[in-house]
C-alpha positions in Angstrom: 105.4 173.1 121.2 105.0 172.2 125.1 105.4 168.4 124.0 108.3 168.9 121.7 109.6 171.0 125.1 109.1 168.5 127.6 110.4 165.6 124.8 114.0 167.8 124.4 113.5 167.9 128.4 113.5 164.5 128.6 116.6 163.6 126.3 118.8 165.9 128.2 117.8 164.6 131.3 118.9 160.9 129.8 121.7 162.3 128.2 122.9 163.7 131.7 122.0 160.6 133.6 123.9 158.4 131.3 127.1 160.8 131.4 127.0 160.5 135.2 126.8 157.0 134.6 129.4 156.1 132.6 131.4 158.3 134.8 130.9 156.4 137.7 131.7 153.1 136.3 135.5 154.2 135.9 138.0 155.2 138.9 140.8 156.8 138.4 143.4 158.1 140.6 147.3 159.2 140.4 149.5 159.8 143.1 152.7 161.7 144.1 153.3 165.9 144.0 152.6 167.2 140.6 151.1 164.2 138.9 148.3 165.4 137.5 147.0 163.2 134.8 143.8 164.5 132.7 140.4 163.1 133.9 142.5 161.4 137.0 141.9 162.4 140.6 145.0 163.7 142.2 145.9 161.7 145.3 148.5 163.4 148.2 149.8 161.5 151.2 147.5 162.8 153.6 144.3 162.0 151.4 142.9 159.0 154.3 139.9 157.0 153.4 136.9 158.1 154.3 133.0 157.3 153.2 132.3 160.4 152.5 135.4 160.6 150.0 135.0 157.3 148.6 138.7 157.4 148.0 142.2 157.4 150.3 144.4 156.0 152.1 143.2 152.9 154.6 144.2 151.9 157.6 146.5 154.5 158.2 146.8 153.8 161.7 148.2 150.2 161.6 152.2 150.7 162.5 152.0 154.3 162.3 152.1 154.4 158.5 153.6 156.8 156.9 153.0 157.6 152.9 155.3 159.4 151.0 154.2 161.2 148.3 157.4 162.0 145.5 157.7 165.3 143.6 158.4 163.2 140.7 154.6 161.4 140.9 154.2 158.5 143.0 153.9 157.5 146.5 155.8 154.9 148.9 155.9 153.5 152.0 158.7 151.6 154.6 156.1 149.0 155.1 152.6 147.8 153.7 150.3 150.4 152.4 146.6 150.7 151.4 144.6 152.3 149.3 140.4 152.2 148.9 137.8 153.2 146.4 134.4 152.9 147.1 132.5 151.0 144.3 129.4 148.7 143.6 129.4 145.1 144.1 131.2 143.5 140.5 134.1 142.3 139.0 136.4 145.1 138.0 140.1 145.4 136.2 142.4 147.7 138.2 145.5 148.9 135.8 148.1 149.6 138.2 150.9 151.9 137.4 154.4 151.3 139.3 157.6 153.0 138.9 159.7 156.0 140.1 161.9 158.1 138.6 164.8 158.0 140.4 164.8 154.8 142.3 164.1 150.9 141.6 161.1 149.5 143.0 159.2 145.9 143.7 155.8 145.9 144.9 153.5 143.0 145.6 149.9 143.5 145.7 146.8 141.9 147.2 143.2 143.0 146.8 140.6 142.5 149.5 140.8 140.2 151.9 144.6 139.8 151.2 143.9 137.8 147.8 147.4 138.1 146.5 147.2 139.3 143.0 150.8 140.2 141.7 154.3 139.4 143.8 157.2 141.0 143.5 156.6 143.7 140.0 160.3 145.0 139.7 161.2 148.3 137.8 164.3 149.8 137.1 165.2 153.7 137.8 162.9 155.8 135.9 161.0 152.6 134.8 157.3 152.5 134.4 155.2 149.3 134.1 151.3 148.8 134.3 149.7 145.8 135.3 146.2 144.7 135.2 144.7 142.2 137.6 140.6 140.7 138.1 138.8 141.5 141.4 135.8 140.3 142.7 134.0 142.6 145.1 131.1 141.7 146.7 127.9 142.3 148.7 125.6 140.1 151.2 122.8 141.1 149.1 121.0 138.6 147.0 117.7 140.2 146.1 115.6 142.8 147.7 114.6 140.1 150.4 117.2 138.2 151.0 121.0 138.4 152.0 123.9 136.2 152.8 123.8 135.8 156.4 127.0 136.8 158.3 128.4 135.6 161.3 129.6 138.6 163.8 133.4 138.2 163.1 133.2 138.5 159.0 131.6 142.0 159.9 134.7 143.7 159.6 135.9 141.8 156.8 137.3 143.3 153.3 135.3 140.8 151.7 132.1 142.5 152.8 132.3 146.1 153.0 131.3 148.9 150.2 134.9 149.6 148.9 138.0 148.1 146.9 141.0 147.7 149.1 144.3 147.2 147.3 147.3 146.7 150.1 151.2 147.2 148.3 154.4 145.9 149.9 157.9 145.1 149.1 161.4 146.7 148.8 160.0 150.0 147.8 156.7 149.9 146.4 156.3 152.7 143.6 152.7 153.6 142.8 152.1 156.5 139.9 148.4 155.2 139.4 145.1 153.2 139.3 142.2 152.7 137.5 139.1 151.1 138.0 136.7 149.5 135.4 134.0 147.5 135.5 135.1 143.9 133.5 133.1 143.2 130.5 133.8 139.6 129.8 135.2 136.8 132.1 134.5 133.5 133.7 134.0 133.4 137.4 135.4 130.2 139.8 133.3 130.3 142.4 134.5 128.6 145.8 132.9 126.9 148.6 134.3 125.2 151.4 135.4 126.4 154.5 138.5 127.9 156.6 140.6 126.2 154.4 139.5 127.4 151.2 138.1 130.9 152.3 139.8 134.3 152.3 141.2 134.7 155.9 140.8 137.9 156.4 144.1 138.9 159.1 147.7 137.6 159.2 148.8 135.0 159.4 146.3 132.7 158.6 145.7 132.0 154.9 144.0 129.2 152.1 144.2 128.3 149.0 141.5 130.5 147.8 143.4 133.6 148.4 147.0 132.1 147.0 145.0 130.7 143.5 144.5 134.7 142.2 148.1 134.9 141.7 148.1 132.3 139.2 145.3 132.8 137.3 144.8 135.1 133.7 142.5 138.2 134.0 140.1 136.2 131.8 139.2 134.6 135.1 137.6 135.7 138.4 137.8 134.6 141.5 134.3 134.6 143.7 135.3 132.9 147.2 132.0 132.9 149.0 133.7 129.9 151.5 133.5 130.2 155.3 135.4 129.3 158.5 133.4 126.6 160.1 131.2 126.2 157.1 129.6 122.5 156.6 127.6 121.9 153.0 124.3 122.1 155.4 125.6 125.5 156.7 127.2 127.1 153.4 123.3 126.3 152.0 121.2 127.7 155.2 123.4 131.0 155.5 122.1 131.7 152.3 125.9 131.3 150.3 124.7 128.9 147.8 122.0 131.0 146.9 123.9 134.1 146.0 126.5 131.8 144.3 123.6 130.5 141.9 121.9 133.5 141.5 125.2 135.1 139.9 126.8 132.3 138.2 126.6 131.9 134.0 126.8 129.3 132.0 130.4 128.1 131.5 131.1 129.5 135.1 132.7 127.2 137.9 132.0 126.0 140.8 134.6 124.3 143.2 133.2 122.7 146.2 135.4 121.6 149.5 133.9 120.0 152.3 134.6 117.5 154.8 136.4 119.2 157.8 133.1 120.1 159.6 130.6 118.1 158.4 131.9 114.7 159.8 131.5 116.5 163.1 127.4 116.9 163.1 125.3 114.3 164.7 122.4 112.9 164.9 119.7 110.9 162.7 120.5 110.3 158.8 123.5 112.9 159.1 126.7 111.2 157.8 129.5 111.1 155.0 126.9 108.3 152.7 123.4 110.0 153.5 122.9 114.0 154.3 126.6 114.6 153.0 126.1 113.0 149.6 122.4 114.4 149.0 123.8 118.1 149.7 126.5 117.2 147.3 124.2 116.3 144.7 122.3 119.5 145.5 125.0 121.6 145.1 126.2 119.9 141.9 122.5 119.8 140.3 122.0 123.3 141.1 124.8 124.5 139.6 124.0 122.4 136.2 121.1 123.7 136.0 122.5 127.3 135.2 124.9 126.1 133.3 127.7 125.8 136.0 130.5 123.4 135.9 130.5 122.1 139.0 134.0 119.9 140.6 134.7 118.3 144.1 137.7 118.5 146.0 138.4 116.3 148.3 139.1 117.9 151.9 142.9 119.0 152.8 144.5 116.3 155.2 144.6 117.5 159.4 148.5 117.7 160.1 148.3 114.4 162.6 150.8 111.8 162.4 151.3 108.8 163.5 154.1 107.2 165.6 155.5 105.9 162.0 155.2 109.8 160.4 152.5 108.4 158.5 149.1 111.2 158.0 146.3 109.5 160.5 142.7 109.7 158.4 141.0 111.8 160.7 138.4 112.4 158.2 137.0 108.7 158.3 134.9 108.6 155.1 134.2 111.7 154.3 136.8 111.5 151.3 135.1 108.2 150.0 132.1 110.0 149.4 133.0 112.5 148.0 134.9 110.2 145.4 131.9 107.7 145.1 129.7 111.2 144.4 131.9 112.3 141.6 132.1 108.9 140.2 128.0 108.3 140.3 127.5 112.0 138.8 130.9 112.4 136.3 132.0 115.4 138.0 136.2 116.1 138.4 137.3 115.4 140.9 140.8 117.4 143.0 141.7 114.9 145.7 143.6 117.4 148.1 143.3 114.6 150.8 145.6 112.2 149.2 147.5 114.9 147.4 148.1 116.9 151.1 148.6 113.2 152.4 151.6 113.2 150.1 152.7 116.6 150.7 152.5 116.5 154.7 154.5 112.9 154.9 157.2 114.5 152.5 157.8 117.3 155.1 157.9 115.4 158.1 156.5 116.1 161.4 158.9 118.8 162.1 159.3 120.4 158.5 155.4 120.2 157.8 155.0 122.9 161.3 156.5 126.1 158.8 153.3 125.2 156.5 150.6 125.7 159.1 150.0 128.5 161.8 152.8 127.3 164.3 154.6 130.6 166.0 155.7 131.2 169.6 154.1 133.6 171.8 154.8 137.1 170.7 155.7 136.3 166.6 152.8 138.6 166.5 151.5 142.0 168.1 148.7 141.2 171.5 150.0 137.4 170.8 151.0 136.2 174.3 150.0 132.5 173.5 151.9 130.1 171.2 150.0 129.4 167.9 149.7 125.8 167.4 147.3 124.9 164.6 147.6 121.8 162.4 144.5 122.7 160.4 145.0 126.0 159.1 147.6 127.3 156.7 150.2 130.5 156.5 150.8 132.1 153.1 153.6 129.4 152.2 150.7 126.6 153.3 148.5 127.7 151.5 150.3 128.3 148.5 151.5 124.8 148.9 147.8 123.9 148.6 146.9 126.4 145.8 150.1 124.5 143.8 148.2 121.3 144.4 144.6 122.3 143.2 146.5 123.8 140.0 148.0 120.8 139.3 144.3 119.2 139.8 143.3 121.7 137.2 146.0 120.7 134.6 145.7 116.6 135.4 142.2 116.8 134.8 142.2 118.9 131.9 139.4 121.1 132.7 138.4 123.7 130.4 139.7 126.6 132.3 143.1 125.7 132.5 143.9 127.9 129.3 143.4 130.6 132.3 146.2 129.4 134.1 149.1 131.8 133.9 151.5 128.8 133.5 149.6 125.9 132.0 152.3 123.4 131.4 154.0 124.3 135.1 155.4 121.5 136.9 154.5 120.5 140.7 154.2 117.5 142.7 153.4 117.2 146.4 156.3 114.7 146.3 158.7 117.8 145.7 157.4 120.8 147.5 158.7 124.6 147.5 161.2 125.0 150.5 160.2 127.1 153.3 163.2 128.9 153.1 162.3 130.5 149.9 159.2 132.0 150.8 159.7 136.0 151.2 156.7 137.5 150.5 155.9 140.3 153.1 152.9 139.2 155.9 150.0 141.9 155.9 150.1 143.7 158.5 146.3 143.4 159.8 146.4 140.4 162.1 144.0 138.8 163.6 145.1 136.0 166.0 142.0 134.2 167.1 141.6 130.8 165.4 139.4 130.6 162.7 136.3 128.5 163.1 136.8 124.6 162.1 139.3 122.5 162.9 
């Protein structure tokens, strides 16, 4: 009898562990007065994040923001809003809920480190439309004796904290609800490369990395584990390239950009045809060997012209590796440098400035210097860029381009977008100091 006692014991213990779970692996929340949805948490407008909570409103402080929380069950702002759940390191589908009752609405969202996700969702009065999107959250931790190692100023980045941050703009941005799941089946793109490539964390910098997740199916996630100032010798000693292998499957991706700051380390058997090649091949073999597909791309082009508005090769032959590399090795190959070459000499020297981070003093708030970057890239940049590594996808056939949201979509860095007809709202977190590389 005490056996068969402590056996029942034992299966409602497991039974109650695995309830509490499975009810930890789904979020759910619903906002506004009076919209209380079965099994969703209620949400108001003065719920603030905390970690207690693991739930609220973020940043709440950040131009005096003010949420507004509708009788008829959603919740508004005048100006970019966000909202945080604390979950575990994974990839997760949020289904978003937008719409109010009595008033249109068009929010664009971005998750994280301002990865922009959906643009511009429109609904008519007393519309409702849900949306899902992929997001990759993520920890430092590789193993129980080893982490990523972090450079002081990515502390306080949404890439690496313990929560999901969604931020919502537009011309009214209508929220009824979210949910959170954990994804059950996807491939991951993995990214490394540097400030370029990597999720810049405050306005108004931006790359590529964080403009691709708007054009991608949900099929597909995006893991960005690039780094301002990273080098291939860097990206593998901070321990990024270990976490990247450790999590990737077979069939996964791995796209690697390079270039800007490895041509500046010296000293013996460091160079674009000896240390830069054999940490290629590393990176490629390593990812092979789980089953990775592994492709170059070719580093974007400095903004540097010459007296004839030609693109000056600042990055020597750095490029020619790389291309030599994929050649030797029959890896794909994206050449951003000649396709950013292209793009750049298009512009012009004057025209090519509303691509990168070129403002006056003051554009921004504690900004009392002019911003004059020809390296790195504002949201229209670097959705220039993210245009030109989709078309690398599509040219080259890979096998994730079925994951493109537009597969057959037409671009050439011999037409770009106009400046002019870039809209989207900038986040409101800025951060002003120049990302490392250059």
């Amino acid at each position: 009898m005490k056996n068969k006692f402590l056996l029942s014991m034992g299966l409602i213990i497991l039974l109650v562990m695995s309830i509490t779970l499975n009810a930890q692996e789904t979020w759910k929340f619903s906002f506004g007065v009076k919209n209380n949805i079965p099994s969703f948490t209620s949400i108001d407008s003065n719920e603030p994040y905390t970690g207690e909570n693991g739930f609220g409103f973020d940043f709440v402080n950040i131009d005096k923001v003010k949420i507004h929380s509708n009788k008829n069950g959603y919740c508004s702002a005048d100006v970019p809003f966000y909202f945080s759940a604390k979950v575990p390191e994974g990839t997760y589908e949020v289904l978003i809920t937008f719409g109010a009752k009595k008033h249109a609405s068009e929010t664009t969202v971005k998750a994280e480190s301002k990865r922009i996700m959906l643009t511009k969702i429109k609904t008519a009065e007393g519309q409702e439309i849900t949306k899902s999107i992929t997001v990759n959250v993520r920890s430092t931790k590789i193993d129980a004796s080893k982490s990523i190692r972090l450079k002081q100023r990515s502390l306080g980045y949404l890439n690496w904290d313990d929560k999901l941050t969604l931020e919502f703009s537009g011309n009214y941005p209508a929220i009824k609800s979210i949910e959170i799941r954990p994804k059950k089946k996807y491939t991951t793109l993995f990214l490394a490369g540097d400030s370029t490539v990597t999720d810049q964390d405050g306005s108004p910098y931006a790359s590529w990395g964080q403009l691709i997740t708007n054009y991608v199916s949900n099929d597909l996630s995006v893991a960005n584990y690039a780094e301002s100032g990273a080098s291939l010798v860097s990206f593998k000693s901070t321990k990024r390239l270990d976490k990247v292998i450790g999590l990737m499957k077979k069939g996964d991706y791995l796209f690697i950009e390079f270039g800007h700051n490895d041509q500046k380390r010296k000293g013996d058997g460091i160079g674009p045809w000896t240390s830069f090649t054999d940490l290629l091949t590393e990176f490629i073999t390593k990812a092979r060997e789980k089953g990775g597909i592994p492709v170059l791309l070719t580093p974007t082009q400095r903004r540097s012209f010459d007296k004839n508005r030609k693109i000056k090769d600042t990055h020597k032959e750095y490029p020619a590796a790389m291309r030599k590399v994929a050649k030797d090795l029959a890896v794909p190959l994206i050449d951003l440098h000649a396709m950013t070459r292209t793009l750049y000499e298009i512009w012009g020297p004057k025209l090519s400035k509303k691509a990168f981070v070129q403002y006056p003093a003051n554009t921004f708030p504690g900004q009392d210097k002019r911003l004059k970057d020809n390296s790195h890239f504002n949201e229209f940049g670097a959705n220039e860029i993210a245009l030109c590594v989709l078309k690398g996808i599509i040219d080259k056939d890979l096998s994730i381009k079925p994951f493109l949201l537009d597969a057959e979509f037409m671009y050439s860095p011999a037409a770009p977008n106009n400046f002019k007809d870039w809209d989207l709202m900038m986040s409101p977190r800025y951060r002003i100091t120049k990302p490392k590389g250059n």
